[in-house]
C-alpha positions in Angstrom: 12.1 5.7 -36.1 10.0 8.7 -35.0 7.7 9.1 -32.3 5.1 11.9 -32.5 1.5 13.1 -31.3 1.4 11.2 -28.0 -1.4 11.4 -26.2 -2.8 9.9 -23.1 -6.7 8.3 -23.5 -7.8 8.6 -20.5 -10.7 6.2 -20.3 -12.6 3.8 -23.1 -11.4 4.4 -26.7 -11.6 3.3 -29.9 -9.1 0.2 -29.1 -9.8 -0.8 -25.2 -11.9 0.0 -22.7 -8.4 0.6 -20.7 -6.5 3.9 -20.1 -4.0 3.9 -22.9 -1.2 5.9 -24.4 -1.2 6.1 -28.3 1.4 7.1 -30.6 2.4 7.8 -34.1 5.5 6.0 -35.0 6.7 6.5 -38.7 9.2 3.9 -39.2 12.7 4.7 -41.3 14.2 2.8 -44.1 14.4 -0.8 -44.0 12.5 -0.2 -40.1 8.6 -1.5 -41.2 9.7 -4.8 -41.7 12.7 -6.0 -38.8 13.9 -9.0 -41.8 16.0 -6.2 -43.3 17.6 -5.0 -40.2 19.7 -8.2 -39.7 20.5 -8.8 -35.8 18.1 -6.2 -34.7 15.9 -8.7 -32.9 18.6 -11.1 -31.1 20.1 -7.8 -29.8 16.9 -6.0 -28.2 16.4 -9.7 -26.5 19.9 -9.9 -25.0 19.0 -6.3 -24.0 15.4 -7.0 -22.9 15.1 -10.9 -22.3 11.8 -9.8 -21.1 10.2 -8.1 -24.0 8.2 -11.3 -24.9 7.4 -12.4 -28.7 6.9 -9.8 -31.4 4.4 -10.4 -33.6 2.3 -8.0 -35.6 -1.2 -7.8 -34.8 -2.5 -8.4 -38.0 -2.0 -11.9 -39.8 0.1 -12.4 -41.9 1.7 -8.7 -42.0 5.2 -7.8 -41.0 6.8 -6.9 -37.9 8.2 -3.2 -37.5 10.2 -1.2 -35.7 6.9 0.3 -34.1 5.4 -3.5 -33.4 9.0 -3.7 -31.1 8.2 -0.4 -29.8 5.1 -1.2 -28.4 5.7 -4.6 -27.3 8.8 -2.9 -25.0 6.2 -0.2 -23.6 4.1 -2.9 -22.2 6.8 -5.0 -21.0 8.4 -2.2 -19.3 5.9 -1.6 -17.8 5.1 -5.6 -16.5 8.4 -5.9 -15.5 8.0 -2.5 -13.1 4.7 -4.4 -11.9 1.7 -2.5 -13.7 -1.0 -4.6 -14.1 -1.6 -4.2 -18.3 -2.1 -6.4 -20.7 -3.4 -4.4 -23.8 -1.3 -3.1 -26.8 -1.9 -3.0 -31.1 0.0 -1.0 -33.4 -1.8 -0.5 -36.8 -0.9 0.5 -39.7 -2.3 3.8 -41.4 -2.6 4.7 -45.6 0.7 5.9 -44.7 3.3 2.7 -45.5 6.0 3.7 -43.0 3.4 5.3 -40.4 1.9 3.3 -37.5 -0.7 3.7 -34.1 0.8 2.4 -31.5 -1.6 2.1 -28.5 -0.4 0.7 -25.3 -2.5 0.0 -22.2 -1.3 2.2 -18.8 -2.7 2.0 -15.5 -0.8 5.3 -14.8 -0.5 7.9 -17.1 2.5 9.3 -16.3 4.5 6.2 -15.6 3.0 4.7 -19.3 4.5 7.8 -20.9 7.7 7.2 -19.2 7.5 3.4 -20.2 7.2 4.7 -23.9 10.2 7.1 -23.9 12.2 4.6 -22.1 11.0 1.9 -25.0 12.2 3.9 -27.7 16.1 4.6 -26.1 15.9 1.0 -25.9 15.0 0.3 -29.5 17.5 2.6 -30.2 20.0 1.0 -28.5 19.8 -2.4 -30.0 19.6 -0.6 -34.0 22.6 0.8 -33.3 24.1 -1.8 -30.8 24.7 0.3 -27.7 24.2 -0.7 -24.4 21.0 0.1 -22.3 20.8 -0.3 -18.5 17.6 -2.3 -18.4 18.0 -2.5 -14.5 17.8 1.3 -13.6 15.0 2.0 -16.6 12.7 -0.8 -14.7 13.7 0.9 -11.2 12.7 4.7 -12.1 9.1 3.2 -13.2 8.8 1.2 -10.5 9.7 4.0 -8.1 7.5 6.5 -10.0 4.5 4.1 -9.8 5.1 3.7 -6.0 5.0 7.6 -5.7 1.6 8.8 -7.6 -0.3 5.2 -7.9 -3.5 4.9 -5.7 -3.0 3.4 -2.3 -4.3 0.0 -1.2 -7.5 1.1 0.1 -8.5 3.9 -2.5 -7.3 1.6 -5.0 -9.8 -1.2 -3.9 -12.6 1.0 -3.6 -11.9 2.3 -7.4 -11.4 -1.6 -8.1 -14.9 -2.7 -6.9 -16.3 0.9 -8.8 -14.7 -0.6 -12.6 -16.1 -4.5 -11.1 -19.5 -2.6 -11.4 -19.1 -0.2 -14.1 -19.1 2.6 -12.5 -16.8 5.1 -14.7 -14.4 7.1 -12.1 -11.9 9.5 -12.6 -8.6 10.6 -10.2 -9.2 14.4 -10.0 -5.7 15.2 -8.3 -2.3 13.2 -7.9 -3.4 12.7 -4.4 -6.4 10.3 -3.8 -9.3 12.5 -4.5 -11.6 10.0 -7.3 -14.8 11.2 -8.4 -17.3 8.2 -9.3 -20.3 8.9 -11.9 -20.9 12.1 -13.6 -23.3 14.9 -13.6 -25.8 15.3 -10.7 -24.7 12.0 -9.8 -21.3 11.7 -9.0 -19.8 10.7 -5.6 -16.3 11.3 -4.8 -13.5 10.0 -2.2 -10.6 11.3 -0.6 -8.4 8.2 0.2 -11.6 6.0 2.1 -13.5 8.7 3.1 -17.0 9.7 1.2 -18.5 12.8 0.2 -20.6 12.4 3.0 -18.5 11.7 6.1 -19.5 14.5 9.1 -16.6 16.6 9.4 -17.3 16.6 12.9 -16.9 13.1 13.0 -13.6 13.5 11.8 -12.3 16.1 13.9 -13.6 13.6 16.7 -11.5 10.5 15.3 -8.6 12.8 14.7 -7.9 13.3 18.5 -7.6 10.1 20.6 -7.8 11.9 24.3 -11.3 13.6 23.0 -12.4 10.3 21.0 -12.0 8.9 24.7 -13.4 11.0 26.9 -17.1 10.7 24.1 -16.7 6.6 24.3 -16.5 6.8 27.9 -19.7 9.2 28.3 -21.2 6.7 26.0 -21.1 4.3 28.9 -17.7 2.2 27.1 -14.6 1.5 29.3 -11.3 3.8 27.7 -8.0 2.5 28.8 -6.5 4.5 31.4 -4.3 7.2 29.9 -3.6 11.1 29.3 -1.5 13.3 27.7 2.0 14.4 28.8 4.1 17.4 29.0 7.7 15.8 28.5 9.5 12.3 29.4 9.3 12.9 33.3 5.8 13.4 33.4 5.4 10.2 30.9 6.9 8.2 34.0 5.1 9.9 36.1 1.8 8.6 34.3 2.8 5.5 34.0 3.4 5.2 37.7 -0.3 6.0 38.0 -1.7 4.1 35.2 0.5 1.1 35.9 2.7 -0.6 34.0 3.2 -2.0 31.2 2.3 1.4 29.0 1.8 2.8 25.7 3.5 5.4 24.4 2.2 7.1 21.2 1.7 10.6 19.7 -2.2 12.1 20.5 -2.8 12.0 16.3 -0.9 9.4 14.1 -1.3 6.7 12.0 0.3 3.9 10.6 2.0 3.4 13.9 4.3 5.9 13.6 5.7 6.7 16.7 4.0 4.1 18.5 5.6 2.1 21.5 3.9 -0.8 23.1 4.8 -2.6 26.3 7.4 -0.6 27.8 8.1 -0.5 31.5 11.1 0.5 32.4 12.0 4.3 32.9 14.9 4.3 30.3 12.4 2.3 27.9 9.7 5.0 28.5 11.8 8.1 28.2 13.4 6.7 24.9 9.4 5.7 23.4 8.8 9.6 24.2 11.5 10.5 22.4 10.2 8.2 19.3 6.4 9.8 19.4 7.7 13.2 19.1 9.3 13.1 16.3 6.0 12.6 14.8 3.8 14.7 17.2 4.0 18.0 19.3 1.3 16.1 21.8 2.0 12.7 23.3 0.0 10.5 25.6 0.4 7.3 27.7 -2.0 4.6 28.1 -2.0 1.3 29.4 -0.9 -1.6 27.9 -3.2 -4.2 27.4 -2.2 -8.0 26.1 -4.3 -9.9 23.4 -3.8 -10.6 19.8 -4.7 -7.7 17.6 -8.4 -8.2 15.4 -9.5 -5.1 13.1 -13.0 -5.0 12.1 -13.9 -3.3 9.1 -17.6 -1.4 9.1 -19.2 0.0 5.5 -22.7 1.4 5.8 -24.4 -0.4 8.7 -22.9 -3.8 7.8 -19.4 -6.2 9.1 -17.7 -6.9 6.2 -14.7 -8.3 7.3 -12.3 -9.2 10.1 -8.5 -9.8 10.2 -5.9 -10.9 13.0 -3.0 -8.9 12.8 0.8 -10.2 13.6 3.5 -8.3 14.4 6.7 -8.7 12.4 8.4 -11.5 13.1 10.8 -14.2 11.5 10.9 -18.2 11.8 14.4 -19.6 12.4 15.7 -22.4 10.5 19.0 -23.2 12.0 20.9 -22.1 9.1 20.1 -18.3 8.3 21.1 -15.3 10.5 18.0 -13.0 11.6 19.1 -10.3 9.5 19.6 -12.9 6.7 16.0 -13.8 7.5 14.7 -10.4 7.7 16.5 -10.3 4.0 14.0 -13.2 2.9 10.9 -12.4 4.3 11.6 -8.7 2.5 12.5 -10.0 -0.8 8.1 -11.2 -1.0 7.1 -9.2 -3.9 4.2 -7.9 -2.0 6.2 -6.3 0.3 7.1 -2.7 -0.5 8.5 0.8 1.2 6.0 3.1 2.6 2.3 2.0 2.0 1.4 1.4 -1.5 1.7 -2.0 -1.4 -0.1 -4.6 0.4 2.4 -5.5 2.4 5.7 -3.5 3.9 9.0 -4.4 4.3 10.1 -5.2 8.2 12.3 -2.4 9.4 15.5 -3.3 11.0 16.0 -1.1 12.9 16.5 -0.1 16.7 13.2 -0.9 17.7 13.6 -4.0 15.9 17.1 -4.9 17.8 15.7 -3.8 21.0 12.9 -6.5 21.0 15.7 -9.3 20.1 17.3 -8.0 23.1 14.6 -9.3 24.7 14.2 -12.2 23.1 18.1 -13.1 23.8 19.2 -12.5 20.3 20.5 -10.0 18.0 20.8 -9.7 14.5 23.6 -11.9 14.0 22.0 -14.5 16.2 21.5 -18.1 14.3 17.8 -19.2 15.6 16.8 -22.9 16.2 14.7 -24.1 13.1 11.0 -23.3 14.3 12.0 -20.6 16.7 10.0 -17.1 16.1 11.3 -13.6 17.1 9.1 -11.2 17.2 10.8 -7.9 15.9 7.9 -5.3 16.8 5.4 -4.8 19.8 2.5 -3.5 17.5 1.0 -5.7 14.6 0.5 -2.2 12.0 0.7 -3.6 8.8 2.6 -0.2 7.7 5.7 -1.6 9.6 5.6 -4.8 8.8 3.0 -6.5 10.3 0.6 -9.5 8.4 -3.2 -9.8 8.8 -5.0 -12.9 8.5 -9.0 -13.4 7.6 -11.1 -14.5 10.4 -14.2 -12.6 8.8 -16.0 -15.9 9.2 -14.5 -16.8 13.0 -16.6 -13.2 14.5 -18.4 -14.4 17.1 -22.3 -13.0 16.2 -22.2 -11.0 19.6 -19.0 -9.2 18.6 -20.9 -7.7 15.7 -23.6 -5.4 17.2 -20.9 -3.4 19.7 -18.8 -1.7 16.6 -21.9 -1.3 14.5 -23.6 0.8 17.3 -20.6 3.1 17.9 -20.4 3.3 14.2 -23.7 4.9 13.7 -23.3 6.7 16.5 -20.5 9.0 14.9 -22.4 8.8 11.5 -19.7 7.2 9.3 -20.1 5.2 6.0 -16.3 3.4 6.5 -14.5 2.7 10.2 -12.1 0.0 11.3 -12.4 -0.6 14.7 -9.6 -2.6 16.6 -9.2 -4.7 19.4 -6.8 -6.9 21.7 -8.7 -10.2 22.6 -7.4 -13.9 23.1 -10.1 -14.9 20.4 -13.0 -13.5 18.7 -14.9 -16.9 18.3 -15.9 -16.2 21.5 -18.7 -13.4 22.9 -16.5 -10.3 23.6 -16.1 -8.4 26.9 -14.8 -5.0 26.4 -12.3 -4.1 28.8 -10.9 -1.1 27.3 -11.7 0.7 23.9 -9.6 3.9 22.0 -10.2 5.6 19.1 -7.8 7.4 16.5 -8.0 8.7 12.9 -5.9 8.0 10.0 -5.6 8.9 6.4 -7.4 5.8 6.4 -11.4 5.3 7.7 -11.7 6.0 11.2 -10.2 3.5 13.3 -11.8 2.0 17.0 -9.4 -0.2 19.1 -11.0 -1.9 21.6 -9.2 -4.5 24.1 
């Protein structure tokens, strides 16, 4: 078998309206028709148990070595967790030559799945071994790394729900929507059209705060600091319990919640530098965590975020369960996925400390350990929908500060006991991440 002429179609073609990857595959002797290659077929299964049934796609023709070919691309791909569906091979005036199109959602890791399907075919002609394990691991990985993340990847969703052609202009998240005069583009979830003053704004919490709070809104109390001493030293005059977190983050990096001790406080300095030259101290302020989500001059949604935690079952070890709640599918590393794995790590052990436990600890069936302060969802954290539970006199306050700074996304956040209930702002902080502007309010 041959491959040749690969190409990438990078939007709708002759054979789907999907991204695809066609190539021409001229088959060998005895290869156009998989009859005469006795044991070919039960030896690509035991190599590939998930490479489905081959069939040709015309009725009542034969099955080739390029029909196996392209059923292998796609399921390489499926096993690696791509979302495709599509794939034909068709035969040409050539006997022995074929099209083989398979459906990609990125081009890079299709034309990997396609090289790595033909070793494979390869392999069980001429009975070798294949290590199906780390082939399904390197596309897996590569379509972790260049993939669109959860947010840009929604708003390109919803764009294809309406037909709105888009294209990814960089490897980055840069998509440009429409053509000509009237394209749009995105960089991650911000527009075209977001003030880069309002950006510059959200990117520095300690300015964010001193704007809300000569907009008339309560900011927590809080400053910057020089070094660990003069952390305690602020939050001797804030008051504890403190924050600790770097001036311009996201994701929660760095981020310590809830500390009080001087030990605790010089060691959550220590963890916000790494991340940042400039660190700041607030005050900590209790409540569950609720994010609302702005577009345009409209709510249109609400979550509750948890932190990390397990529930014992009398059995399991917390690391054990840590192991568990990790293996979820949706759970990934880093933040292409929709949800991340919990890290175990010393923050993690620290808060069992707390708790009494450590990670060898067996916890009563029912018991839950929380293993973070801060519900991100980047470190592990969950978020429930309680878009429906906003209270109608939560909605005005973030819709007002939104048009204020002239953005068409923001997520503003929030520590309350409920948000059934009218909300009284006791404290509010802004900060800016590679995702919309974000407001915490408590």
């Amino acid at each position: 078998m041959e491959v040749s002429r690969i190409r990438a179609l990078r939007g709708p073609n002759l054979w789907t309206r999907h991204t695809a990857v066609e190539a021409m595959v001229r088959c060998g002797d005895n290869e156009t028709d998989l009859n005469k290659l006795p044991g070919f077929e039960s030896r690509l299964r035991h190599l590939f148990p998930g490479i489905g049934h081959l069939r040709a796609s015309e009725h009542g023709a034969r099955v080739s070595m390029a029909h196996a070919l392209e059923a292998a691309t796609l399921h390489l791909q499926t096993e690696a967790g791509c979302p495709v569906t599509f794939s034909r091979s068709n035969p040409t005036p050539e006997p022995d030559l074929f099209q083989v199109v398979v459906e990609y959602t990125e081009e890079q890791v299709g034309m990997l799945a396609l090289s790595l399907a033909e070793k494979l075919c390869h392999a069980a002609l001429n009975d070798q071994a294949f290590d199906l394990e780390a082939a399904v691991k390197q596309l897996h990985e590569l379509d972790e790394d260049i993939r669109l993340g959860p947010s840009t990847g929604s708003i390109v969703d919803a764009a294809v729900a309406r037909g709105i052609p888009f294209r990814r202009l960089t490897e980055g998240s840069l998509v440009q929507f429409g053509w000509g005069s009237k394209q749009r583009r995105i960089q991650a979830a911000e527009v075209d059209s977001s003030s880069a003053i309002a950006e510059s704004i959200a990117q520095d919490k300690e300015l964010t705060k001193k704007l809300l709070h000569a907009a008339g809104v309560p900011v927590p109390l809080g400053r910057p600091v020089e070094d660990a001493e003069d952390a305690w030293i602020a939050a001797q005059e804030i008051g504890l319990p403190v924050v600790v977190k770097p001036r311009d983050g996201n994701q929660g990096k760095g981020v310590t919640v809830n500390v009080s001790t001087r030990e605790d406080i010089a060691a959550a300095y220590e963890n916000a530098a790494r991340f940042r030259d400039d660190v700041m101290v607030e005050r900590y302020l209790p409540g569950s965590d609720y994010r609302l989500l702005v577009v345009g001059e409209r709510l249109v949604a609400a979550a509750r975020r948890e932190p990390p935690l397990v529930t014992g079952d009398g059995r399991h070890t917390v690391r054990q369960l840590v192991e568990r709640v990790n293996a979820d599918p949706r759970r990934g590393d880093g933040h292409a996925t929709s949800l991340t794995k919990i890290r175990f790590d010393e923050v993690a052990l620290a808060r069992l400390k707390e708790q009494g436990y450590d990670a060898e600890s067996v916890p009563a069936k029912g018991a839950r350990l929380i293993l973070r302060n801060n519900a991100n969802l980047s470190t592990g954290g969950t978020a429930t929908d309680v878009t429906d539970d906003v209270h109608p006199r939560l909605q005005p306050a973030p819709l007002r500060r939104h048009k204020w700074w002239a953005w068409t996304f923001a997520a503003w956040t929030w520590s309350a006991k409920a948000c059934c209930a009218p909300w009284k702002i006791k404290a509010a902080a802004l900060w800016k991440s590679t995702q919309p502007p974000v407001c915490a309010c408590t």
